[in-house]
MMTF fields as JSON, N, C-alpha, C and O atoms, coordinates in Angstrom:
{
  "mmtfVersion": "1.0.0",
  "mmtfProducer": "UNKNOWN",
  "numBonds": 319,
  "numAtoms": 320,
  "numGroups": 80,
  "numChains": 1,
  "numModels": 1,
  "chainsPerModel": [1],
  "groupsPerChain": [80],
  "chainIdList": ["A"],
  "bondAtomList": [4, 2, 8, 6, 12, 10, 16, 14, 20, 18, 24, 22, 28, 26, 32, 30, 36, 34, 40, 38, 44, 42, 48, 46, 52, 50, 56, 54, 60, 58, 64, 62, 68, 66, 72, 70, 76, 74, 80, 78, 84, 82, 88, 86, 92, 90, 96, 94, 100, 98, 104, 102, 108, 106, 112, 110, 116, 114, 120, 118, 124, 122, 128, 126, 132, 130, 136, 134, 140, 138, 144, 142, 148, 146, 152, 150, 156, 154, 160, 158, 164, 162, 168, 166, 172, 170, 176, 174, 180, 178, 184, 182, 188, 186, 192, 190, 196, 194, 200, 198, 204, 202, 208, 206, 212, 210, 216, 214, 220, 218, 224, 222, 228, 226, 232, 230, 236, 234, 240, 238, 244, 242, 248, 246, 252, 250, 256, 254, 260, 258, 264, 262, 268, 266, 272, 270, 276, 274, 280, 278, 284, 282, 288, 286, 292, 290, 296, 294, 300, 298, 304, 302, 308, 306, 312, 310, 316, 314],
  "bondOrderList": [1, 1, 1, 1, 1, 1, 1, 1, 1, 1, 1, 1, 1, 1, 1, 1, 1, 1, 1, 1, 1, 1, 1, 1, 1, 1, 1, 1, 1, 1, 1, 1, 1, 1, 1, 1, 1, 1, 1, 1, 1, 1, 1, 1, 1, 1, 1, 1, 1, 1, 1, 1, 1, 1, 1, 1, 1, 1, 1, 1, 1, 1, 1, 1, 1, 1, 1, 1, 1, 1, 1, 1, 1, 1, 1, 1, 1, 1, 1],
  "groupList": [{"groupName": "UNK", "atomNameList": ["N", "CA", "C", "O"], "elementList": ["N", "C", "C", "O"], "formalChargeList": [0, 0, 0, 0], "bondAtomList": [1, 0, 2, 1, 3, 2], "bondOrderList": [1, 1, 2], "singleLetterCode": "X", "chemCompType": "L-PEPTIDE LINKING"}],
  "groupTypeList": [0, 0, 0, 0, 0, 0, 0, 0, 0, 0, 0, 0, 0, 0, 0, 0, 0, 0, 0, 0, 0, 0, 0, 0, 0, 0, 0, 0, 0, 0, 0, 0, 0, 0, 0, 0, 0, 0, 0, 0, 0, 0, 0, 0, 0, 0, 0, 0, 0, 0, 0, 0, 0, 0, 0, 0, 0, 0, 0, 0, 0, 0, 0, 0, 0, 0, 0, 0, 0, 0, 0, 0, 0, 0, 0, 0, 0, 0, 0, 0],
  "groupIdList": [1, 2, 3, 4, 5, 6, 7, 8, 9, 10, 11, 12, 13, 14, 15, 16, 17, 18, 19, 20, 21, 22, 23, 24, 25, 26, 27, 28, 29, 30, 31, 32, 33, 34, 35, 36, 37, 38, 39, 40, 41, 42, 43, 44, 45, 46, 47, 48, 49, 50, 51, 52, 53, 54, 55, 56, 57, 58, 59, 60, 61, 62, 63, 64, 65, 66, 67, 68, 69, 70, 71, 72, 73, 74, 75, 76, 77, 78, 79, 80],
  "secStructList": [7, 7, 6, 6, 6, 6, 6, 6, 6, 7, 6, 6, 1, 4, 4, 4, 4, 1, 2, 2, 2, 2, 2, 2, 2, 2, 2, 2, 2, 2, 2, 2, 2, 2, 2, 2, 2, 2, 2, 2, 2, 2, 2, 2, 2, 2, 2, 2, 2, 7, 7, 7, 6, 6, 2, 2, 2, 2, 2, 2, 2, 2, 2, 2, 2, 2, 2, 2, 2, 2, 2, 2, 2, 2, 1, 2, 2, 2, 2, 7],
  "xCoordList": [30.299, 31.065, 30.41, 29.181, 31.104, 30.638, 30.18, 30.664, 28.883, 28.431, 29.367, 29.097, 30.755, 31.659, 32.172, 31.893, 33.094, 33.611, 33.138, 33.866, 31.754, 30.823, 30.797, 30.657, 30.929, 30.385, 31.072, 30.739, 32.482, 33.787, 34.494, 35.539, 33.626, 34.014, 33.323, 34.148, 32.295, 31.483, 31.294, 30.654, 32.643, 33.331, 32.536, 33.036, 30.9, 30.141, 29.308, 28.306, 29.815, 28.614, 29.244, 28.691, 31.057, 32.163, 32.047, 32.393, 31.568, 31.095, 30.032, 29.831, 29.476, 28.677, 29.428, 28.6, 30.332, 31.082, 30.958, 30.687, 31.172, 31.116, 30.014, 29.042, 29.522, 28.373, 27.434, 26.292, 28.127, 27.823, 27.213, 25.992, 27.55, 27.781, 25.926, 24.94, 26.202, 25.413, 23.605, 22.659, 23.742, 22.741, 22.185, 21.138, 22.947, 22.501, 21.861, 20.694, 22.699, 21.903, 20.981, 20.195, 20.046, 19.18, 18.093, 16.903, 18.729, 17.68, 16.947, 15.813, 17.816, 17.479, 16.464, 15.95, 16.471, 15.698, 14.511, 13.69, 14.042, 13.311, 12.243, 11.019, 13.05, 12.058, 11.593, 10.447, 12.226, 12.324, 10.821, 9.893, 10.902, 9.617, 8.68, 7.56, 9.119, 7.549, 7.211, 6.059, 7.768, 7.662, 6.34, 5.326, 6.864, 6.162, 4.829, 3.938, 4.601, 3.399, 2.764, 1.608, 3.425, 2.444, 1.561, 0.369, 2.349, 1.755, 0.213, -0.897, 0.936, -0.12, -1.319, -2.462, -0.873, -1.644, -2.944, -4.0, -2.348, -2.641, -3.974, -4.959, -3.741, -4.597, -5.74, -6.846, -5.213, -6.111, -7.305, -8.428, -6.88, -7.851, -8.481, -9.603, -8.368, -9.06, -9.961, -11.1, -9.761, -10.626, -11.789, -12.871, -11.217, -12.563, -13.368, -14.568, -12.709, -13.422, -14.409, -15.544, -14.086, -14.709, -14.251, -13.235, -15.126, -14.59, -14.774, -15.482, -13.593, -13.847, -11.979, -11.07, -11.972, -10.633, -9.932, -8.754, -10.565, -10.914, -10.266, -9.223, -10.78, -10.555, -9.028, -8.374, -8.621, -7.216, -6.44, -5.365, -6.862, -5.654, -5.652, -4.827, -6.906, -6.746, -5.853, -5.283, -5.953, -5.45, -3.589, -2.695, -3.538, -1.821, -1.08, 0.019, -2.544, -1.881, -1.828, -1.077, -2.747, -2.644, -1.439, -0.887, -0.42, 0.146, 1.807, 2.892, 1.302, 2.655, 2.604, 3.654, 1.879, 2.156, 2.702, 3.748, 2.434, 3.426, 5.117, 6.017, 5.312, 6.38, 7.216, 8.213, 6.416, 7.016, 7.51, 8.533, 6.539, 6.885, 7.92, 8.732, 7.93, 9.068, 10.314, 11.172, 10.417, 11.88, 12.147, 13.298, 11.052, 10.981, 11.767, 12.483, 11.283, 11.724, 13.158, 13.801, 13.425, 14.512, 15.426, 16.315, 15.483, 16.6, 17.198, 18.282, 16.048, 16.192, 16.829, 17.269, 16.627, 17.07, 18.358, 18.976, 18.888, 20.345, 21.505, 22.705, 20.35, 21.465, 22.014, 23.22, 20.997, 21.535, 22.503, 23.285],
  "yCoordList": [-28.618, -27.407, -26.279, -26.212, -25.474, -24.264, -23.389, -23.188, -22.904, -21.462, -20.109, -19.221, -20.284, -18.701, -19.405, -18.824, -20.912, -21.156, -21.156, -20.956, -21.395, -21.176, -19.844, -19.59, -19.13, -17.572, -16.464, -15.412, -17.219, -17.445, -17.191, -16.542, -17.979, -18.939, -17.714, -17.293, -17.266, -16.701, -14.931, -14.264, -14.589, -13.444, -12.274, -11.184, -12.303, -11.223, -10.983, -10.3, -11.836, -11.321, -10.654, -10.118, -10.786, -10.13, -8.915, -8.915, -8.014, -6.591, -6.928, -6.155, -7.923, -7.853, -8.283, -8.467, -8.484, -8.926, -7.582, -7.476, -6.562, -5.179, -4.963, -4.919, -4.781, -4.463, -3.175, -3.421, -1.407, -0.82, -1.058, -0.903, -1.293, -1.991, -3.088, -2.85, -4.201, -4.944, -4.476, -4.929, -3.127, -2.676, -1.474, -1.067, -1.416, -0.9, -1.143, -0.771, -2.1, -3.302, -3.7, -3.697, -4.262, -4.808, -3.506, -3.638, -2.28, -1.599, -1.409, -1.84, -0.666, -0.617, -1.654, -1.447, -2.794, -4.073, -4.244, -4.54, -4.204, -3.748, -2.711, -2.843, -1.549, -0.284, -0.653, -0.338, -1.196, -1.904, -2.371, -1.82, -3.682, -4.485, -4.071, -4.466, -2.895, -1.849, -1.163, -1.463, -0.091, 0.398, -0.745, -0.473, -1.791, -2.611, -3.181, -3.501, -3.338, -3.336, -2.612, -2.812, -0.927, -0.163, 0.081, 0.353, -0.073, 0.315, -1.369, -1.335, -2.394, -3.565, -3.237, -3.605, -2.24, -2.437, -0.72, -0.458, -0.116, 1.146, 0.949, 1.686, -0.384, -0.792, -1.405, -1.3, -2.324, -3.003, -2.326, -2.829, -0.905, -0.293, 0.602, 0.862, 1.172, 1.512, 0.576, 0.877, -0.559, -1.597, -2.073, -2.597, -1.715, -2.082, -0.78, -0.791, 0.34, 1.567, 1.723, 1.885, 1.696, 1.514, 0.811, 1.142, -0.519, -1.39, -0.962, -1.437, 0.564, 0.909, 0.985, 1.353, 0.54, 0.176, 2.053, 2.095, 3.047, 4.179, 4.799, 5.44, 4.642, 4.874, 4.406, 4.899, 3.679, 3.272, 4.029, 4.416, 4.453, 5.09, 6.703, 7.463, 6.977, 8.345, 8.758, 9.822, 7.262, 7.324, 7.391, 7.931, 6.82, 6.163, 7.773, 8.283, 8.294, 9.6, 10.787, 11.69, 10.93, 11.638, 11.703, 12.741, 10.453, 10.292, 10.31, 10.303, 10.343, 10.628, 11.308, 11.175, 12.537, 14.351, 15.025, 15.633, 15.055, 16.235, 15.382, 16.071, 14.062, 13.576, 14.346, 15.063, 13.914, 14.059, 15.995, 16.461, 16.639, 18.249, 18.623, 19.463, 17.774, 18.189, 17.826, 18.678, 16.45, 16.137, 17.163, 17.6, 17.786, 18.53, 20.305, 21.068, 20.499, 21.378, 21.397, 22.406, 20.073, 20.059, 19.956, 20.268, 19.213, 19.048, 20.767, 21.243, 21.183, 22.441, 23.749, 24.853, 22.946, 24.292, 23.513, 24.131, 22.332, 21.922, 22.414, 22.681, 22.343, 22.43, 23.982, 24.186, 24.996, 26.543, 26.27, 27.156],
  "zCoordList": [13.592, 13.448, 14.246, 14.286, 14.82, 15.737, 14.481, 13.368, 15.236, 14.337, 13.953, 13.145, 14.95, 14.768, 13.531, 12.482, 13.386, 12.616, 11.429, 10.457, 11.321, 10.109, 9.509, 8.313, 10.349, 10.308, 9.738, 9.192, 10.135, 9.811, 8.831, 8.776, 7.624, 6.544, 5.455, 4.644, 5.375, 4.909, 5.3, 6.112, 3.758, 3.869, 3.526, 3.809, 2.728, 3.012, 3.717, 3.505, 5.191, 6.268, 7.357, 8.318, 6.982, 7.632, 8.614, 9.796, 7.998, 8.538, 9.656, 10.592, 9.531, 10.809, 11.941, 12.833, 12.274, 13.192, 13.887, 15.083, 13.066, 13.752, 14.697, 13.943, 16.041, 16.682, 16.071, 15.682, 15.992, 14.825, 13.87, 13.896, 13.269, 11.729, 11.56, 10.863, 12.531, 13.028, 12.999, 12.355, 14.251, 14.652, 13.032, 12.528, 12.912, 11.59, 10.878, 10.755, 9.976, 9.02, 9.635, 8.688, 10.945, 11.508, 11.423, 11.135, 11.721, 12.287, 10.676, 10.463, 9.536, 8.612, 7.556, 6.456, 8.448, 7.779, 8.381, 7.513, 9.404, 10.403, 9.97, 9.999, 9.525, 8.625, 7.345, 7.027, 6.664, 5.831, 5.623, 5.03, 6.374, 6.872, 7.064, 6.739, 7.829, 8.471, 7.538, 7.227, 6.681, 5.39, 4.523, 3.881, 4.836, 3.323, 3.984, 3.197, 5.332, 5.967, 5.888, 5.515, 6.34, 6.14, 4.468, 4.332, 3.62, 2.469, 2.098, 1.566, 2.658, 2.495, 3.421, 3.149, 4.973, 5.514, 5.254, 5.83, 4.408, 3.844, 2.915, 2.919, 2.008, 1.002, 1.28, 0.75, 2.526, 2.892, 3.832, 3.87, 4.733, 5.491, 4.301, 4.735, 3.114, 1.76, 1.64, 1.998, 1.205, 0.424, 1.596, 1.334, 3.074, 3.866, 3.861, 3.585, 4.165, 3.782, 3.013, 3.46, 1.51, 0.458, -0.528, -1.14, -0.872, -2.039, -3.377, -4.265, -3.362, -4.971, -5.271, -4.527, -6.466, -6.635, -7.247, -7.602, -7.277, -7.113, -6.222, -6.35, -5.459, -3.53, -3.297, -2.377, -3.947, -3.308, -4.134, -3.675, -5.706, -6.354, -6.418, -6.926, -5.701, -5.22, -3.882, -3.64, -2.921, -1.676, -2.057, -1.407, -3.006, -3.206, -3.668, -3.447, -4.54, -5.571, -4.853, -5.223, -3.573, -2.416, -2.158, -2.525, -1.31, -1.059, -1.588, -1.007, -3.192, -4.002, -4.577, -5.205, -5.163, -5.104, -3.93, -4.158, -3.198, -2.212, -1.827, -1.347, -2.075, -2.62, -3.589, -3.52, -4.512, -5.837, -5.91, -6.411, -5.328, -5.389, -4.799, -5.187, -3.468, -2.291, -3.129, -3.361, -3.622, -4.037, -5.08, -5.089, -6.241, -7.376, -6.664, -7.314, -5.152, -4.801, -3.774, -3.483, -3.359, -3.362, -3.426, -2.634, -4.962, -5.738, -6.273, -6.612, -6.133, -7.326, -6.332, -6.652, -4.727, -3.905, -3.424, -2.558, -3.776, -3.361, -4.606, -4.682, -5.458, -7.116, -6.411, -6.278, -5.999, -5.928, -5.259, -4.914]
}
């Protein structure tokens, strides 16, 4: 059987037929991927740094306070 006819057959992958559509979903999966490297590869340059399990949850909490404030401030300046 040809791969279109397969491809075909299999009505939630439909939308990718779209090129748009396509490059999208790819690109978004892609970041995706990289997103989840960086955070494995985040932990892992900590733990060679310094092997204190310390060191990584100060590094993570660094990293998710000025998060957490920004969304805190801009939820509160979209609500106005």
């Amino acid at each position: 059987m040809r791969l279109v006819s397969r491809f075909a057959r299999v009505r939630i992958l439909s939308p990718l037929r779209h090129r748009d559509f396509a490059l999208l979903v790819g690109g978004r999966t892609v970041s995706l991927i990289g997103d989840g490297f960086f955070f494995v590869a985040l932990a892992w340059q900590v733990y060679l740094i310094s092997n204190d399990p310390a060191a990584l949850s100060v590094v993570f909490l660094a990293s998710s306070i000025p998060l957490i404030v920004l969304v805190l401030f801009g939820g509160a300046l979209t609500d106005r």
